[in-house]
C-alpha positions in Angstrom: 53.3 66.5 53.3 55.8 64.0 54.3 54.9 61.9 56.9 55.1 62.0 60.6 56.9 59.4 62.3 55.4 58.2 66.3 57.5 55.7 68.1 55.9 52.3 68.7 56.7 48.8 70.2 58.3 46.9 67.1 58.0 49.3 64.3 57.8 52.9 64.1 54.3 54.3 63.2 54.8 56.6 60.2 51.8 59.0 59.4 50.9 60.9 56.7 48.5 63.2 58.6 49.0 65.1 61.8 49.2 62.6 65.1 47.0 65.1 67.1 44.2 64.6 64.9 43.6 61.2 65.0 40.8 59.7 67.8 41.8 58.5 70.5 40.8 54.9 69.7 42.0 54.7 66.3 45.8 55.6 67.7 45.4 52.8 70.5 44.9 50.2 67.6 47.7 51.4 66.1 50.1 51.3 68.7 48.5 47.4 69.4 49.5 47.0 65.7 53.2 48.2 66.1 53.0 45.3 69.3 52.5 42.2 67.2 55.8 40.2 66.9 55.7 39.3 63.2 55.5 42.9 62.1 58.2 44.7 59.4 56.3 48.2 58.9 53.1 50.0 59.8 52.0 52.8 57.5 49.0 55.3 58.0 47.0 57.2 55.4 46.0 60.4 55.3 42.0 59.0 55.7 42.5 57.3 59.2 39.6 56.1 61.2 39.1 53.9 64.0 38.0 50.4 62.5 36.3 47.0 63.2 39.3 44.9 64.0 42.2 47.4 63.0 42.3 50.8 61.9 40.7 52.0 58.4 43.7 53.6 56.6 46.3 51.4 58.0 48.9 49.5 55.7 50.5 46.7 57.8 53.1 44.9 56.6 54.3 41.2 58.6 56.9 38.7 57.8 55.6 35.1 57.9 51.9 36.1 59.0 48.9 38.0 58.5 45.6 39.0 60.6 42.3 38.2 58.8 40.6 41.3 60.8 43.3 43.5 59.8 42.2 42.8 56.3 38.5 43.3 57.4 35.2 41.4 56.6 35.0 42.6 53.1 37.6 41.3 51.6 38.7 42.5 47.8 36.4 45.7 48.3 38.0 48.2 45.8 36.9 50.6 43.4 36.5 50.6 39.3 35.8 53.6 36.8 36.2 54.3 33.1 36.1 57.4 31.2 33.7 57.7 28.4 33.2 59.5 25.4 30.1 61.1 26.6 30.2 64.8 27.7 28.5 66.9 30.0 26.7 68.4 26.5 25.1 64.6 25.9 23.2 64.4 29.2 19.7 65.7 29.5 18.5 68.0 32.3 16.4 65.3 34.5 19.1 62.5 35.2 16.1 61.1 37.5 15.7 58.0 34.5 19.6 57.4 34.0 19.5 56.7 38.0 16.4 54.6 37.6 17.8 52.2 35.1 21.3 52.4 36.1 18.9 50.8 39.7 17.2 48.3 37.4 20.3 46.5 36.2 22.6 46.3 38.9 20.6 44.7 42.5 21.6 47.1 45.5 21.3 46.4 49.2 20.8 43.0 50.0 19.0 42.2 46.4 20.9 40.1 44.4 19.9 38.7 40.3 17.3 36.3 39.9 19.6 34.6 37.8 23.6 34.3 37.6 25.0 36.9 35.4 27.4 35.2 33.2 30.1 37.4 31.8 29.5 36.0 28.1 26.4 37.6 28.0 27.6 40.9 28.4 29.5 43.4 25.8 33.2 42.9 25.7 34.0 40.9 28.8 36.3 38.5 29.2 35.4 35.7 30.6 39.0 33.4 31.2 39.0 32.1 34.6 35.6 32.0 34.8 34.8 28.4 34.9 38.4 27.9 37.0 37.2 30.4 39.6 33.8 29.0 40.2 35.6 25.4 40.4 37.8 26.6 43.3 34.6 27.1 45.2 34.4 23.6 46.5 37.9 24.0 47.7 36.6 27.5 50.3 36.0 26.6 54.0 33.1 24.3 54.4 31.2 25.9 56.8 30.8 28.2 53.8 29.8 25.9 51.3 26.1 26.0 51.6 26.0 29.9 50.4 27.3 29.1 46.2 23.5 29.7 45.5 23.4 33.3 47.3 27.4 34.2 46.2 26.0 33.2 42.3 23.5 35.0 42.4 25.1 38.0 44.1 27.9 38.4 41.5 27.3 41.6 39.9 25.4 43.2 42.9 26.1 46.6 44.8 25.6 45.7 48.2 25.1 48.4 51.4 26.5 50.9 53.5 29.5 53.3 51.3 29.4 51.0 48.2 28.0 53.5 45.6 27.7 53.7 41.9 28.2 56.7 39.9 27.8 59.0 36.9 30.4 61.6 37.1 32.2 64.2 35.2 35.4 65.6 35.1 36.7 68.7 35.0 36.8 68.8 30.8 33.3 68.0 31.2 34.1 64.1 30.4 31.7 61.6 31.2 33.2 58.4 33.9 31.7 55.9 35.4 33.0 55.1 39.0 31.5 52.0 41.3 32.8 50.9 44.7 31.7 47.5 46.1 33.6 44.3 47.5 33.1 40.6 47.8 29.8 40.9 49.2 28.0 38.2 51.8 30.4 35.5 50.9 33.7 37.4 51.7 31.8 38.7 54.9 31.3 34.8 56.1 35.3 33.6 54.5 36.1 36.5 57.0 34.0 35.9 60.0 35.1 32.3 59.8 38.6 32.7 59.6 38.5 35.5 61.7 37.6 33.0 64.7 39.5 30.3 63.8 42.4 32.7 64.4 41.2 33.9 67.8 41.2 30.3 69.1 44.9 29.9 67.9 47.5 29.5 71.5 50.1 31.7 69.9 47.1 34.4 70.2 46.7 34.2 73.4 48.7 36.4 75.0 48.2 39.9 72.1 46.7 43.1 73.2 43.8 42.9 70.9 41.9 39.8 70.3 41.1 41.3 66.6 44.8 41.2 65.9 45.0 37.3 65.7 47.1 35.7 63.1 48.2 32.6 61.4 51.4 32.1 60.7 53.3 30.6 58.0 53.2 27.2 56.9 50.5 26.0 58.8 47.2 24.4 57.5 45.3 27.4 59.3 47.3 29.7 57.4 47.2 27.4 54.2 43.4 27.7 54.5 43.0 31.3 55.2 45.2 32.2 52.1 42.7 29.9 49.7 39.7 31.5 50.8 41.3 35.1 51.1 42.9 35.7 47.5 39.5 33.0 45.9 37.3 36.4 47.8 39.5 39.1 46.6 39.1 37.2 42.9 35.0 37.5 43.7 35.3 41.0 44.1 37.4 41.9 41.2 34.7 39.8 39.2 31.8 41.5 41.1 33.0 44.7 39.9 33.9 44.2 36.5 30.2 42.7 35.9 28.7 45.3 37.3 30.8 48.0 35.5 30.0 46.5 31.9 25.8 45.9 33.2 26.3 50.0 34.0 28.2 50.4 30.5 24.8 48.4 28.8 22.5 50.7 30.5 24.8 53.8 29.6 25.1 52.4 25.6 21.2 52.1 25.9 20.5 55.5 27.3 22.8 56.8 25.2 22.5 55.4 21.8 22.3 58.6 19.7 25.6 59.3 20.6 27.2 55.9 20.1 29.5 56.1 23.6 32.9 54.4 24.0 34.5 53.7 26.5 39.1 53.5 27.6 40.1 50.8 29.4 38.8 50.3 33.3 40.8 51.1 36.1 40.3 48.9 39.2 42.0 48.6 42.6 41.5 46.7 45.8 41.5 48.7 49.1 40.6 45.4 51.7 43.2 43.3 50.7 46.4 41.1 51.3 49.5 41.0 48.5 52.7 39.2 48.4 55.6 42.4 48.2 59.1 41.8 48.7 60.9 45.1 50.2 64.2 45.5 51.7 65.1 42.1 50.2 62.0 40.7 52.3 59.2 39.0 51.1 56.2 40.2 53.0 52.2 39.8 53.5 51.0 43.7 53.0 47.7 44.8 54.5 45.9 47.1 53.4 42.9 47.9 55.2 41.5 51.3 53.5 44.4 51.6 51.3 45.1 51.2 47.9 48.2 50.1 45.8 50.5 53.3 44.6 53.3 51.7 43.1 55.1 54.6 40.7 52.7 54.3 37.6 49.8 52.0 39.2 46.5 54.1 38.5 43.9 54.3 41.4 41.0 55.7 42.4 40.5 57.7 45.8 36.5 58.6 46.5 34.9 61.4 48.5 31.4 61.5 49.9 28.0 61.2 47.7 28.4 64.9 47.5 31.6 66.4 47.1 33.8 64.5 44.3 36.7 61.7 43.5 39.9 61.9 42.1 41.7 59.4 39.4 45.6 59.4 40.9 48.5 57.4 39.5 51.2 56.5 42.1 54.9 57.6 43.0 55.7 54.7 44.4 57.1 55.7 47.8 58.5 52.2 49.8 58.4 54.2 53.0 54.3 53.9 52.8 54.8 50.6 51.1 54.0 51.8 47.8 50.2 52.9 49.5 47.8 55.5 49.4 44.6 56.2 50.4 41.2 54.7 49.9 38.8 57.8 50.1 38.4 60.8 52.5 37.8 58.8 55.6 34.7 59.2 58.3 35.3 61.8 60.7 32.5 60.7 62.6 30.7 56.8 63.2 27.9 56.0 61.6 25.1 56.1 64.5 27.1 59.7 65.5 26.1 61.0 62.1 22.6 60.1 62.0 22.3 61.8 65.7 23.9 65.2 64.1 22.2 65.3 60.2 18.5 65.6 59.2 17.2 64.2 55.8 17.0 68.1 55.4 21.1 68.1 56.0 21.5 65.5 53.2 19.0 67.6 50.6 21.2 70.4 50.8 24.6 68.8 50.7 23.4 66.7 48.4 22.5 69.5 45.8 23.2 68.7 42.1 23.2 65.1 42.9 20.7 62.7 41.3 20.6 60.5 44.2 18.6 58.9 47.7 18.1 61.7 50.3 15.9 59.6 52.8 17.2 58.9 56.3 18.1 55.3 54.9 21.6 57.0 53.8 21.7 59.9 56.3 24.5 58.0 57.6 26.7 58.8 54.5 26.1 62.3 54.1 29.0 64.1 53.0 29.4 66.2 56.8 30.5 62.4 57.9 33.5 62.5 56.2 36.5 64.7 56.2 37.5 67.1 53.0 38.4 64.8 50.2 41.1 67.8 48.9 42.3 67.9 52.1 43.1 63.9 52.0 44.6 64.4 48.6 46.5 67.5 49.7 48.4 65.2 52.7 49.7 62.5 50.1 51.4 64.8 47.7 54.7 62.3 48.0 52.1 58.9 47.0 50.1 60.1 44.2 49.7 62.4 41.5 46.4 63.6 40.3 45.0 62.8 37.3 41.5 63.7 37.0 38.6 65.0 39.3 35.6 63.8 39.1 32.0 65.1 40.5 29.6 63.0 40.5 25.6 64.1 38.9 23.9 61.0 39.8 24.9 58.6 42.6 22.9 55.1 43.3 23.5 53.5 47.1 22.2 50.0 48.5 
C-alpha cells in the first residue's frame, strides 16, 4: 500500500496502515508529535503501537532538536542475522541441546558474563574501536559512571522482554542465525537520565506531552545528550556483534562435522537517532521501532517466537524517510496478554519451536502481536523481500 495521509498541527501524519486501526492512544501521541515546533516530518509504520514516551513505529524527523523519549530507553536496540551454510538436512531431530548451549554462552535476562568478553578472543572479529570506545566512557554522564563494571560485563548479553535469539531456516531450507537485543542496562540509565534533564528544560514547559521534551541545538544539554546517545547506540552494535560471533562458536562447535560458514552479518538499529539531510535539510531522524530502508540498505523485520521473520532490502522511499518497519508490532500490552493466553496458548502456538513455554514469556506469545505478512504486505513501496525465515529454536531472557 501507499500510505495514508491524516492532517496534523505542523506536519501531516502520513501512515502506512489504515488510520481506523490504530488505538486510540497511540493516534493521540501522534497527533502531540505533529505539535512540537521543531518538527519537518512524521512517518508511521505499518507495526504501530502505543509506546512509553512516543509511539512504537513512528519515524520523526526535527530540525535543530531531538526528544530522548522519542528515541526510547533502549537506545541502539536493533537486530543482526547471518546465513549459514548449514541446511535443514544437518540438524538433528531434538534441537533441545543446540538451545541449551546456544543458553550457556550468551547470559539472558538480567545475567551478564563473569568476565568481559573481549572481541580478540572470539573467531573473526574485529576489534578497531575497541579500546577508543571503552575510553569514551569517562566522557558519558556522570551520574552514570559508577555502572562500567555492570555495562563490561553485560557486553555480549541478551537481556529481557522481546530480545530473542534464534536458529532459523529459510525457505531453501538454509540455516540463519537472527538475534535482537539493544544497549542493555546502561542505555536504559543514559536514557532515563537524559530523559529528565529534558523535562526540567523551560522551553518544555508549555508541550502537550511531558515525554516529548527536547534539547535543542547548540546547547550543552543537547551537546551532552548526543555524546551519550550515539556512545549507547555504539554499545549496542558491539553487544550484538559479540553475541552473534559467541552464537557462531557454539554453532561451529555443534556443528563441526559439517564445517559451517558463514556470509557477511546484517545488522540494523531500530531505537535510534541519525544525522539525514532531505529536501536540502539536515535533520535529526527518529526512529522509534523503525529501521533504515534506504534503496539497497538490508534489514531485518521480526515476527513473534512463533510465526517467522523476513530479510528485506530497502526502496528507499524519502516520503517515509527512507524507513520501514521493526517487526509485526503488539496488538495488545503486555499485562492484556497474560490476562487472555495460558501457558497451554503458548504450547500450541508455539509448536515446532525449541523454545520457553512457561508463563515467564506468556507475555510474548505470538496472539500478542499482529500478522507479520500482513506488516510486510502494507510496506510494499519500502522494502523488498529477500528471504523468510522460521525459526526451529528460539532462546528469550
Amino acid at each position: 500500500m501507499t500510505y495514508t495521509e491524516v492532517p496534523g498541527a505542523k506536519v501531516p501524519i502520513r501512515m502506512w496502515t489504515d488510520p481506523s486501526t490504530v488505538e486510540g492512544a497511540a493516534m493521540q501521541q501522534l497527533r502531540n508529535v505533529a505539535t512540537l515546533p521543531w518538527i519537518k516530518g512524521l512517518a508511521v509504520m505499518p507495526d504501530v503501537h502505543y509506546g512509553k514516551g512516543a509511539t512504537v513505529g513512528s519515524v520523526i524527523a526535527m530540525h535543530g532538536a531531538v526528544c530522548p523519549a522519542a528515541v526510547g530507553v533502549d537506545i541502539g536496540c536493533g537486530m543482526s542475522a547471518v546465513k549459514t551454510s548449514l541446511t535443514a538436512d544437518d540438524l538433528p531431530g531434538d534441537l533441545s541441546r543446540l538451545r541449551s548451549k546456544i543458553e550457556e554462552a550468551i547470559p539472558v535476562g538480567r545475567a551478564m558474563h563473569d568476565e568481559p568478553v573481549h572481541p580478540g578472543r572470539l573467531h573473526g572479529l574485529a576489534t578497531s574501536g575497541w579500546d577508543d570506545f571503552w575510553s569514551r566512557f569517562g566522557g558519558v554522564a556522570e551520574a552514570v559512571r559508577f555502572r562500567e563494571e555492570r555495562a563490561v560485563k553485560q557486553m555480549g548479553s541478551l537481556g529481557g522482554g522481546n530480545h530473542f535469539i534464534e536458529f532459523c531456516l529459510d525457505e531453501t531450507g538454509a540455516v540463519w542465525l537472527m538475534l535482537h537485543s539493544g544497549s542493555r542496562n546502561i542505555g536504559k540509565e543514559l536514557a532515563d537520565f537524559h530523559i529528565g534533564q529534558a523535562q526540567k528544560l523551560p522551553h518544555n514547559q508549555g508541550l502537550v506531552d511531558r515525554d516529548l521534551a527536547v534539547f535543542v541545538a547548540d546547547t550543552p544539554q543537547m551537546a551532552a545528550y548526543r555524546n551519550d546517545l550515539f556512545w549507547a547506540q555504539e554499545y549496542a552494535r558491539h553487544n550484538r556483534a559479540i553475541m552473534m560471533a559467541l552464537f557462531q562458536d557454539v554453532v561451529r562447535k555443534e556443528f563441526k562435522k559439517a564445517k559451517p560458514t558463514f556470509e557477511p552479518v546484517i545488522s540494523c538499529h531500530h531505537n535510534y537517532v541519525a544525522e539525514e539531510r532531505y529536501d536540502g535539510m539536515d535533520l535529526l531522524v527518529t526512529r522509534k521501532g523503525a529501521i533504515r530502508a534506504g534503496s539497497g540498505d538490508y534489514g531485518i523485520i521480526p515476527g513473534s517466537m512463533g510465526t517467522g521473520s523476513y530479510i528485506v532490502k530497502g526502496l528507499g522511499n524519502p516520503a517515509s524517510f527512507n524507513s520501514a518497519s521493526h517487526g509485526a508490532g503488539r496488538k495488545m500490552s503486555r499485562n492484556a496478554a497474560k490476562k487472555r493466553f495460558s501457558t497451554q496458548d503458548l504450547e500450541e502456538q508455539t509448536r515446532g519451536v525449541e523454545c520457553r513455554k512457561d508463563s515467564g514469556v506468556v507475555d510474548e506469545i505470538p496472539g500478542a502481536y499482529k500478522p507479520i505478512e500482513k506488516v510486510i504486505d502494507q510496506q510494499r513501496d519500502l522494502v523488498e523481500v529477500v528471504a523468510k525465515l522460521k525459526q526451529v529454536v528460539c532462546v528469550k531472557g
